[in-house]
Backbone as CSV, one residue per row, in Angstrom:
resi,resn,N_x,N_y,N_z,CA_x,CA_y,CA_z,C_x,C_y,C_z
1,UNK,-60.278,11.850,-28.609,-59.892,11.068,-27.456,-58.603,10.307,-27.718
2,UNK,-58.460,9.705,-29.085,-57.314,9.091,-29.453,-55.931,9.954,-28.960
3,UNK,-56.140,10.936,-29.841,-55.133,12.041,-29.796,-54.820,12.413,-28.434
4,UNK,-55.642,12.711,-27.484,-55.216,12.895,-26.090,-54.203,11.289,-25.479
5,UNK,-54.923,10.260,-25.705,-54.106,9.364,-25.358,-52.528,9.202,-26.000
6,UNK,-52.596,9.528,-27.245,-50.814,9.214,-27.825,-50.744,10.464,-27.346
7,UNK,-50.834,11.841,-26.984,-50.236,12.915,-26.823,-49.463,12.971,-25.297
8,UNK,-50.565,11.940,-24.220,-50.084,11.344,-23.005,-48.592,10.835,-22.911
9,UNK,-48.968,9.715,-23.907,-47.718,8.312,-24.114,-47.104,9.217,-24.992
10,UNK,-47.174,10.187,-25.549,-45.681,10.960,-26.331,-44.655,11.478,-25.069
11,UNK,-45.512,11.912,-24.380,-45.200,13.068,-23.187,-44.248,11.716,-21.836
12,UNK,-45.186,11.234,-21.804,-44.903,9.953,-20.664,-43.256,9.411,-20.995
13,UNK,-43.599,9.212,-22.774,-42.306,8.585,-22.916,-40.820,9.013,-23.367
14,UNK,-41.649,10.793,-23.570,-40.231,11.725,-23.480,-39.623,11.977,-22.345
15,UNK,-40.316,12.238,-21.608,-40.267,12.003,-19.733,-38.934,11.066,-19.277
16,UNK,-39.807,9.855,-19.733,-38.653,8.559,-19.278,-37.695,8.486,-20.369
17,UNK,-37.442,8.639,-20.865,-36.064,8.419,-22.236,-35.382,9.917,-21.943
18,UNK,-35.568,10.915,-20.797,-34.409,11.812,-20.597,-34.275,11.480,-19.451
19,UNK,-35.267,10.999,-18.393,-34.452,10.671,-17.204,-34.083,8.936,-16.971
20,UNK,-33.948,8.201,-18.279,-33.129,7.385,-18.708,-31.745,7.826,-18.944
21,UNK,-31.368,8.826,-19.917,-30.317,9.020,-20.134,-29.745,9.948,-19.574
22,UNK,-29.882,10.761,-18.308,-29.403,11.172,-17.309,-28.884,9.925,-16.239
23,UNK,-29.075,8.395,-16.349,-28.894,7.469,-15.518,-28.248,6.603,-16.254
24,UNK,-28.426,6.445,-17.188,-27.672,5.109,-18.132,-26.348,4.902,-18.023
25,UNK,-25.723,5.703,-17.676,-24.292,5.812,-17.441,-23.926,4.920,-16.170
26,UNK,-24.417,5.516,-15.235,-24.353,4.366,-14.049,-25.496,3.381,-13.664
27,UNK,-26.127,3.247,-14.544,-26.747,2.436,-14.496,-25.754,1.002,-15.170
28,UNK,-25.522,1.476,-16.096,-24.268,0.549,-17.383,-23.102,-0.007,-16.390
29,UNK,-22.501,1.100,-15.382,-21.260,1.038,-14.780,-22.028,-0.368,-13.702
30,UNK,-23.000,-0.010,-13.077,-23.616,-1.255,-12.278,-24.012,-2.486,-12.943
31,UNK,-24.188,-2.205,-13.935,-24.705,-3.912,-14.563,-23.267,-4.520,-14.690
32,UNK,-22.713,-3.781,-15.289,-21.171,-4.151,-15.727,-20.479,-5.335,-14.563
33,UNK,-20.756,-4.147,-13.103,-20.084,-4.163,-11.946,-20.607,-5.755,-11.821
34,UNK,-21.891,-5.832,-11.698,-22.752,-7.147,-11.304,-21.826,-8.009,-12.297
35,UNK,-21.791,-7.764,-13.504,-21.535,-9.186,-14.598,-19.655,-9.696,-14.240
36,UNK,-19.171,-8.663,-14.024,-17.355,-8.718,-13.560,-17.295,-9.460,-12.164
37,UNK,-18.254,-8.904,-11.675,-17.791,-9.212,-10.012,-17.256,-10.546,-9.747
38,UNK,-15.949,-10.714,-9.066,-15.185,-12.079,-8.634,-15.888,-12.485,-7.434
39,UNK,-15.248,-13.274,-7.366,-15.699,-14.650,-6.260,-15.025,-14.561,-5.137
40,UNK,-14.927,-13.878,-3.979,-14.045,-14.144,-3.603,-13.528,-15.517,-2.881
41,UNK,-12.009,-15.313,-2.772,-11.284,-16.356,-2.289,-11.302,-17.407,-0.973
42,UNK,-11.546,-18.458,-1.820,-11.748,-19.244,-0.311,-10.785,-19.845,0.265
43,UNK,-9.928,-19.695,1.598,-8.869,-20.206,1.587,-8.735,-22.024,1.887
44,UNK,-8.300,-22.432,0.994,-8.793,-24.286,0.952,-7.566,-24.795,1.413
45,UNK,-6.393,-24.211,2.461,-5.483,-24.498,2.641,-5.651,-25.262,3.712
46,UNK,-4.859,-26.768,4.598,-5.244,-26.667,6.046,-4.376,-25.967,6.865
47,UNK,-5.089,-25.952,8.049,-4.352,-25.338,9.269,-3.291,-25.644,9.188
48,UNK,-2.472,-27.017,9.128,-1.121,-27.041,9.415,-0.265,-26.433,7.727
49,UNK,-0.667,-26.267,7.112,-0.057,-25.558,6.413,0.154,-23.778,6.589
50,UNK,-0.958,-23.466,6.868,-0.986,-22.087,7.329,-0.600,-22.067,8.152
51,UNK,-0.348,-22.886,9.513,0.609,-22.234,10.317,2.139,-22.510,9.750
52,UNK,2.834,-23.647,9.251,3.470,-23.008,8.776,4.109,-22.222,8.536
53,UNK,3.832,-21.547,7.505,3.789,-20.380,6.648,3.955,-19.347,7.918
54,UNK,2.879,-19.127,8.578,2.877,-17.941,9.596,4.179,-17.925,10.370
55,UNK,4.731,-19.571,10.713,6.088,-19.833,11.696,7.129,-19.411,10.556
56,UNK,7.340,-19.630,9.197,8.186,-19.152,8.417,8.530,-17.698,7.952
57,UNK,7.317,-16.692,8.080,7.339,-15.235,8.328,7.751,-14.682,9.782
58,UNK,7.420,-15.636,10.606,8.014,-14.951,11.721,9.534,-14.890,11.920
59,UNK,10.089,-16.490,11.484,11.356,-16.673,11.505,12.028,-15.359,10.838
60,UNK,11.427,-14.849,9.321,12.030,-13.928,8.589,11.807,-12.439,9.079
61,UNK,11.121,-12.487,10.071,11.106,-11.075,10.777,11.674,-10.814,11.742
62,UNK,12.292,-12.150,12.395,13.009,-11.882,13.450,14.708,-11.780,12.952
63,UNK,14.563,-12.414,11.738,15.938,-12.500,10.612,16.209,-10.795,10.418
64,UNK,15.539,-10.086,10.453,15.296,-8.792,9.592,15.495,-7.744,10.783
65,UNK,15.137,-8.235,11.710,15.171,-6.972,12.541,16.452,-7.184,13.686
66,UNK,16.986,-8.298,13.213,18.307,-8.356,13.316,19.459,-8.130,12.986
67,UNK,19.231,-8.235,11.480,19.967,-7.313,10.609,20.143,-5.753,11.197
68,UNK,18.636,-5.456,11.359,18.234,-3.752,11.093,19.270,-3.497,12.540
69,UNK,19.670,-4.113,13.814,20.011,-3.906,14.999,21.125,-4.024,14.938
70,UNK,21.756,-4.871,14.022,23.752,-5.134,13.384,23.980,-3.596,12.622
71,UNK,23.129,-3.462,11.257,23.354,-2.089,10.775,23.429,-0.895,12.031
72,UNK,22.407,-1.041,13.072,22.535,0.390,13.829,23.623,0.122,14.887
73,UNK,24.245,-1.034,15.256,25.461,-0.886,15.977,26.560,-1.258,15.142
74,UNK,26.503,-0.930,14.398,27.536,-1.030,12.946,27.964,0.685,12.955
75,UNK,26.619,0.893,12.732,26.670,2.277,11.980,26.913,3.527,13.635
76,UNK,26.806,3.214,15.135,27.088,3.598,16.360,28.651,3.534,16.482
77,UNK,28.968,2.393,16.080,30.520,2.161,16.027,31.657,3.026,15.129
78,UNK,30.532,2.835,14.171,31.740,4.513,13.374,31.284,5.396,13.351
79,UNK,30.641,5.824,13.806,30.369,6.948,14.399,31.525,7.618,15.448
80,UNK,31.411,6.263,16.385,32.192,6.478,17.993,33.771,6.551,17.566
81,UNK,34.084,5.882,16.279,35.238,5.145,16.064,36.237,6.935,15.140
82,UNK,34.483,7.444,14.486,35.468,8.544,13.152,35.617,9.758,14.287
83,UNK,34.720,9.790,15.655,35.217,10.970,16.315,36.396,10.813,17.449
84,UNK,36.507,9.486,17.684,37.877,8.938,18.360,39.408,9.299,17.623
85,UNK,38.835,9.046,16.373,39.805,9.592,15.455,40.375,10.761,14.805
86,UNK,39.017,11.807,14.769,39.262,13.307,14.562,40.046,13.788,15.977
87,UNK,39.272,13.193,17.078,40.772,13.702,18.698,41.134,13.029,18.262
88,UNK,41.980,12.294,18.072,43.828,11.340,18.167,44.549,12.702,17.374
89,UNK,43.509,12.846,15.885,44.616,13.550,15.019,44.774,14.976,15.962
90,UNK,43.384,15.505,16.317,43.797,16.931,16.884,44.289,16.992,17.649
91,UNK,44.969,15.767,18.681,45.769,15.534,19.658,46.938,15.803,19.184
92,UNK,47.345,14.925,18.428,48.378,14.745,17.438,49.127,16.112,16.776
93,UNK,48.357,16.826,16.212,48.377,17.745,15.632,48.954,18.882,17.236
94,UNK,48.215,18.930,18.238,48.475,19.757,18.485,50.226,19.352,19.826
95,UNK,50.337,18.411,19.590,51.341,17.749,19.886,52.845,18.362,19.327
96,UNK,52.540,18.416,17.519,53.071,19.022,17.280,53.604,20.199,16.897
97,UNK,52.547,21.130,17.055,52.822,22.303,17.168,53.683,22.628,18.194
98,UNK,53.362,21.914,19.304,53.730,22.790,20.557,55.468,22.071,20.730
99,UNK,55.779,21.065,19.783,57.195,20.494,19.984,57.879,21.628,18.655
100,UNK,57.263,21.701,17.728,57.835,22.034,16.544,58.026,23.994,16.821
């Protein structure tokens, strides 16, 4: 009778010590996860500071996309300006052919 019982608990506990170590891996990765895990952030700022901040990003986006609207009529202008200039010369050019 003995023998049937440890032959049980041999069996029982080969059982669980392989489908232990088919799991231990993420099992490990989750404890880990639990013991690391941060806090998250509480924002302890007040309102008038955060707005703020929000009125100072806006200022810099309206800074920025002003820029971006100078570069594209910057960059419209010579555009308009280098093909104004390719006719003058082919004007030019053909100006003088027809004198020369």
């Amino acid at each position: 009778m003995k023998d049937i019982y440890y032959l049980t608990l041999l069996v029982i506990t080969a059982l669980g010590s392989s489908v232990m170590t088919s799991y231990a891996p993420a099992m490990l990765a989750r404890i880990k996860r639990l013991f690391t895990r941060k806090k998250r952030f509480t924002n302890t700022k007040p309102c008038s500071l955060i707005q703020i901040e929000v009125d100072e990003l806006q200022k810099k986006v309206k800074e920025l996309e002003e820029q971006m609207d100078n570069v594209a009529q910057n960059s419209y202008r010579r555009e308009q300006n280098r093909k104004n200039n390719i006719r003058r010369e082919v004007r030019d050019y053909l100006e003088e052919l027809k004198n020369g």
